[in-house]
N, C-alpha and C positions, 0 to 999 in steps of 0.2 A: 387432364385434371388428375392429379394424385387423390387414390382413394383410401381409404381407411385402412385395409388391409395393406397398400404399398406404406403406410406411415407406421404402421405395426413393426412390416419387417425390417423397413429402415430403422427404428428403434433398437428392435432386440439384434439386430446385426451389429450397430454401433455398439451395444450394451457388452455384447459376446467377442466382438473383434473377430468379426465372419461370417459368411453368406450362410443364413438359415438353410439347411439340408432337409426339410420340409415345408412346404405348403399353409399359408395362415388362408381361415375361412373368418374375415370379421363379422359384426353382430347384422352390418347393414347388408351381407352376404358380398360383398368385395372379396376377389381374392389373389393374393402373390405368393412369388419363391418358388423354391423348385417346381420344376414340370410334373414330375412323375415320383415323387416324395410322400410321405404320409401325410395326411390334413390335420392341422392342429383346429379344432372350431375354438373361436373364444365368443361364447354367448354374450356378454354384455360388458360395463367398463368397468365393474367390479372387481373382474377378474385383473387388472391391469394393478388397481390398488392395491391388490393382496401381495403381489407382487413388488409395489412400491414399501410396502412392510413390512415385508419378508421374501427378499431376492433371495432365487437359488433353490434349495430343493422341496424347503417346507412352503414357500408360498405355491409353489406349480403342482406340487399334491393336494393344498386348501382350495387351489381354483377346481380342478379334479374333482376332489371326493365332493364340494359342492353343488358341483353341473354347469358354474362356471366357467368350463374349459373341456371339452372333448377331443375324442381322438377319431378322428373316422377311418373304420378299418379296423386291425390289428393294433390293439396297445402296446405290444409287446414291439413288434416290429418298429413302431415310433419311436417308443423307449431308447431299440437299440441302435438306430439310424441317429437319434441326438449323440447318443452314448461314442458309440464310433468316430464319430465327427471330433467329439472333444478328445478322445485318445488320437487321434491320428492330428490332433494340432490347429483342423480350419477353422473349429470355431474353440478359442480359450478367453475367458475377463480377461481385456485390455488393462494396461496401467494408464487412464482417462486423465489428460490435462486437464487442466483449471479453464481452457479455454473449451472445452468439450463439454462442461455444463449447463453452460446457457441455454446450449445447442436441443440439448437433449431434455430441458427444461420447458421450451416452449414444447416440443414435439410433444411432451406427456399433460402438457397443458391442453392441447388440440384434440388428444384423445380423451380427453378427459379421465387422465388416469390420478389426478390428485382430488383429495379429499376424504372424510373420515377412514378411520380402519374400517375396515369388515371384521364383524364379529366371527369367532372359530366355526367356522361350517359342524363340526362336531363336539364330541366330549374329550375334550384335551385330557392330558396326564394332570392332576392336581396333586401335586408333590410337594410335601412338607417336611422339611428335617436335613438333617446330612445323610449327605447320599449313600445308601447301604445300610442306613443304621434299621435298623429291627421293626418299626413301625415304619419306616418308608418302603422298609423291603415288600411288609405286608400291602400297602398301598399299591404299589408300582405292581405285583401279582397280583391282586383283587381286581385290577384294570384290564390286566389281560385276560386273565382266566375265569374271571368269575361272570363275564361277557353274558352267557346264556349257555346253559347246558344243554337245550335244542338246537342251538346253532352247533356245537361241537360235532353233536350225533350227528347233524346234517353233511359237515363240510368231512367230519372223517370217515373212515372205514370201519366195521362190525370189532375190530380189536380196539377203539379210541386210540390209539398209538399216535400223537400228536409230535412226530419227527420224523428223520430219514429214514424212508423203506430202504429194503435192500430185494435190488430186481434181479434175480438171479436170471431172469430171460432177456431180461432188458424193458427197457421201455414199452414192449407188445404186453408184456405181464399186464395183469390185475392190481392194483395197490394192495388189495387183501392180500394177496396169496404175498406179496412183496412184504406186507409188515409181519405176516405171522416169519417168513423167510429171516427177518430183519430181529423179532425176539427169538427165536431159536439159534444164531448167530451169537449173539451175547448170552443165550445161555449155554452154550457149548464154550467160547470164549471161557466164563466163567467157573468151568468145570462142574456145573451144579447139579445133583442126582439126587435122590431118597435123603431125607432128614438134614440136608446141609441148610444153616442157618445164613438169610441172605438178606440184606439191605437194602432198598431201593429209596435213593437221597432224591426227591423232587419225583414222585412216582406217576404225577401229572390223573390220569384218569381210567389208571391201574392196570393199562396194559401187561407191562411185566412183572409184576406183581403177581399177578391171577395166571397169567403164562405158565411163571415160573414153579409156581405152586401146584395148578392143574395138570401138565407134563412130565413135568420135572420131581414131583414128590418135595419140594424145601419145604421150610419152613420161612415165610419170604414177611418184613414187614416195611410197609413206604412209608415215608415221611412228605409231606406238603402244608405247604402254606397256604392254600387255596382251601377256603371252607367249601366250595362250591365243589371241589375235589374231594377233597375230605366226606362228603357226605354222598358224592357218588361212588366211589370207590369204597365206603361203606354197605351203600346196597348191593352193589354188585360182585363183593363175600359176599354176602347173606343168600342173593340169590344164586349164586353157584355153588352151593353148599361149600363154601372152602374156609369158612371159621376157622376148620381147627389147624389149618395150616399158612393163614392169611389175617394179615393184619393191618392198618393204616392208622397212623398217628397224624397230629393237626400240629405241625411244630418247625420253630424255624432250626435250619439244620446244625445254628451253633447251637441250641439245645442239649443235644446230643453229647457235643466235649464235654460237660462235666458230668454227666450221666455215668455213673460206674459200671454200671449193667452194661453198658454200651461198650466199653474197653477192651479190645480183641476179643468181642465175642462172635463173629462174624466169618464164616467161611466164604465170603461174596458180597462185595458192595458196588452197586451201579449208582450211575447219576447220568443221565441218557438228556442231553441237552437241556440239565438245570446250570453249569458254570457260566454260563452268558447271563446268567441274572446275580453273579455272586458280585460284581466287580472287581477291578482290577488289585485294589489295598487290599482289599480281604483275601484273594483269591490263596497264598498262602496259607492261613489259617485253615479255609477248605480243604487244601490239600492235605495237611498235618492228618485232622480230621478223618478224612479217607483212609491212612495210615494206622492211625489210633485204633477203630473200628472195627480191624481187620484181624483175624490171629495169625501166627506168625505162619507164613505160606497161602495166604490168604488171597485172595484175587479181586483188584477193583479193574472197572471198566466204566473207562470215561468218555461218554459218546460228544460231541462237541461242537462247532460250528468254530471257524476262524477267518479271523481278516489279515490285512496287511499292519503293521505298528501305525504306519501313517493314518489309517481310517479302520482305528479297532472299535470305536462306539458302534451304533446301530441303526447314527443317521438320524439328521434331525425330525424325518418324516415318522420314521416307525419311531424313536424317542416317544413323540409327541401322542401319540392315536394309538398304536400298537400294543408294541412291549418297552412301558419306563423303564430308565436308568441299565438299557442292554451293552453288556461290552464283552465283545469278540477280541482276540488276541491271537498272535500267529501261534500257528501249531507246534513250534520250535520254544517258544516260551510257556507255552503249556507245558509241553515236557521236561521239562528243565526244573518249572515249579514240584511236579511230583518227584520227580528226582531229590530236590532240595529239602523235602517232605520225609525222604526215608524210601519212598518205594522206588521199585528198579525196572524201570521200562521193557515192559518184551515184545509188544509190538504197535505199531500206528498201522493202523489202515483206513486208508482216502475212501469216502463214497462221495465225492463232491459230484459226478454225473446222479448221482441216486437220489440229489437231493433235487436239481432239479425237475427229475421225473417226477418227485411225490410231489414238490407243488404245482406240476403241471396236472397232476391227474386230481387234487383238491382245487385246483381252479376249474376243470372239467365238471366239478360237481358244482360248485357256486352258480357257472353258467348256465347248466341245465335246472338247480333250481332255485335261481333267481327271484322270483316270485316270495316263497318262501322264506330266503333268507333277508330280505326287504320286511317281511312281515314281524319275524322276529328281533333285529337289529334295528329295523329302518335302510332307506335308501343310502345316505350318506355314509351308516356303519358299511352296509353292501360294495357300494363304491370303496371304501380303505382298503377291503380286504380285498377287491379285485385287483387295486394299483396295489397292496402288500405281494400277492402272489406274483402278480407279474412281475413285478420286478426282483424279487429275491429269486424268482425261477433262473430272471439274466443272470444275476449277480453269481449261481451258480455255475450258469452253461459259459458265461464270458470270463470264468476264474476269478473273480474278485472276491469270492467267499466260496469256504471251502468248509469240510465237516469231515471227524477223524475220528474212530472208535480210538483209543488208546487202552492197551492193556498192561497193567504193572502186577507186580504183586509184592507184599510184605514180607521182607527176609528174614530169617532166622539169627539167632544171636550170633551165629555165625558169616552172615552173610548172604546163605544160601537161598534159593525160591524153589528149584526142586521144580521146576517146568526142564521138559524134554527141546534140546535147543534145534536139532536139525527137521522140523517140522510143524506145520502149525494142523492140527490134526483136527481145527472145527470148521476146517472146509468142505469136510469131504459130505 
């Protein structure tokens, strides 16, 4: 007698054009496929229609982050066990004859995978407007960041530095010791010492910022769209006593262009993984921006994340739940855009191993305190951000995204930038 689970993986094997490379556990505890594979569970036939609504990567996240659909074992190891499979060929979407529907029509009938949608297990992206414009921009940030400021403190480290550390030991490191590593790095990058006036475009929850300021003697002021930021990175000048050298404004960053004050007044401007929310149209204008901002010998550093041109969005999963309207672009078209800007490229440096250390070591903390961040978010927010880290942790360790400090700087009427070329002297 064929069981539930052998009708499962005979479906999704027809579906994919190839033998499942793990294990299905159906709801009635049947199970088939591989021998010694990771176990997909699918709780009930819910999870089949979510799937019949949304094939591919956003239904099998909806069945996921709702409980839906487990993984027993290592997520990550499943993850990458599907992932492998599809790059090396055995399992890829078939091009499905007309005579391959019926087929596949009763078998989803028997499972009883047809019928109403399912409602979103969470709180989708509600996006209005054209994409980037000012008010969506706002929207698309207030989703991600304005999340919970308990949960921030929870999943990061005592600096909030909400990107890639930099593990100067390697992965045995601390993430603390790795982020304070990681803002002393961009501020030596940036040349920045006693009274030099310094930028930080997208300052997130004022890591560098207050870094900058508190070590470094600048005079450093961020900009964010994030009131949720805005009003923590307010108290936290206040309590650090750094007023009189620390500042944060509530502003979206083309603000700034016509702002006269703003016009090469700047001996240092960062943006430390804010380009992945600028999009791809505008990204341009940012660039100029970054140019404008800067006085002539001036130094931006562009901390970054990138994909391949083929899959530079951010995915229909993280789109949806995560970070709206995200788009990643290869690292060779980023620099190219600042180049086309006026600034003149002096160095790329890869930490794509670094990134996925830091979200291995913030999925370290989610797992140990689970409880709590269930209490704050909820289960289902807990569950996104468990399937977000896992899987942007492969996407870094498997090379499918990568992340690049870039450093340029603004030339003089002449030409010149007046950096030292046979050495990069903020390693030592």
């Amino acid at each position: 007698m064929t069981s539930t689970a052998d009708r499962l993986s005979t479906l999704a094997s027809s579906g994919l054009g190839g033998e499942l490379p793990i294990r299905i556990r159906a709801w009635d505890g049947s199970i088939s496929g591989a021998a010694d594979g990771p176990v997909l569970v699918i709780n009930n036939r819910r999870a089949l229609r979510r799937l019949v609504y949304s094939p591919g990567e956003l239904g099998l996240a909806e069945a996921y982050i709702s409980g839906d659909v487990d993984v027993e074992g290592d997520l990550a190891e499943g993850l990458s066990t599907v992932w492998a499979a599809n790059r090396s060929g055995r399992i890829a979407r078939p091009k499905l004859a007309l005579t391959d529907y019926p087929r596949l029509a009763v078998g989803a009938v028997r499972l009883g995978a047809l019928g109403r949608r399912p409602p979103a297990p969470g709180e989708a992206a509600a996006l209005r407007g054209r994409r980037h414009s000012r008010d969506r921009d706002r929207a698309a940030i207030a989703h991600h960041y304005d999340l919970s400021n308990d949960f921030y403190e929870l999943l990061l480290d005592e600096s909030m530095a909400y990107s890639c550390a930099y593990f100067i030991d390697g992965p045995s490191g601390s993430l603390a010791d790795a982020q304070r590593a990681k803002l002393d790095l961009v501020c030596r990058k940036l040349g920045l010492s006693q009274g030099k006036r310094h930028l930080d475009i997208g300052c997130g929850w004022g890591s560098l910022l207050c870094h900058a300021a508190e070590h470094y003697g600048t005079v450093s002021t961020g900009i964010t769209l994030s009131r949720a930021q805005y009003e923590f990175v307010s108290k936290r000048i206040a309590d650090a006593g750094l007023g009189d050298l620390a500042s944060v404004r509530l502003a979206d960053y083309r603000e700034i262009a016509g702002t006269a004050a703003d016009q090469g007044a700047y001996d240092a401007v960062s943006t430390i993984e804010m380009g992945e929310h600028v999009g791809d149209a505008q990204y341009p204008a940012f660039a100029r921006i970054l140019h404008d901002v800067l006085r002539p010998g001036g130094r931006a550093m562009i901390q970054q994340m990138s994909r391949g041109a083929v899959a530079a969005g951010g995915g229909a999963f993280i789109e949806t739940y995560i970070a709206p309207d995200m788009h990643m672009k290869p690292v060779g078209t980023t620099v190219s855009l600042l180049a086309d800007a006026g600034l003149e490229v002096r160095d790329v440096h890869a930490l794509r191993e670094h990134y996925q250390w830091t979200a291995q070591a913030w999925l370290r903390t989610l797992e140990s305190r689970w409880d709590d961040a269930v209490a704050m978010i909820g289960e289902v927010g807990a569950r996104a951000w468990r399937l977000y880290l896992v899987g942007g942790g492969l996407a870094f360790a498997e090379n499918r995204m990568g992340v690049d400090q870039i450093l340029a700087v603004r030339p003089d009427e002449s030409g010149q930038t007046y950096m030292e070329p046979s050495r990069r002297g903020w390693e030592g």
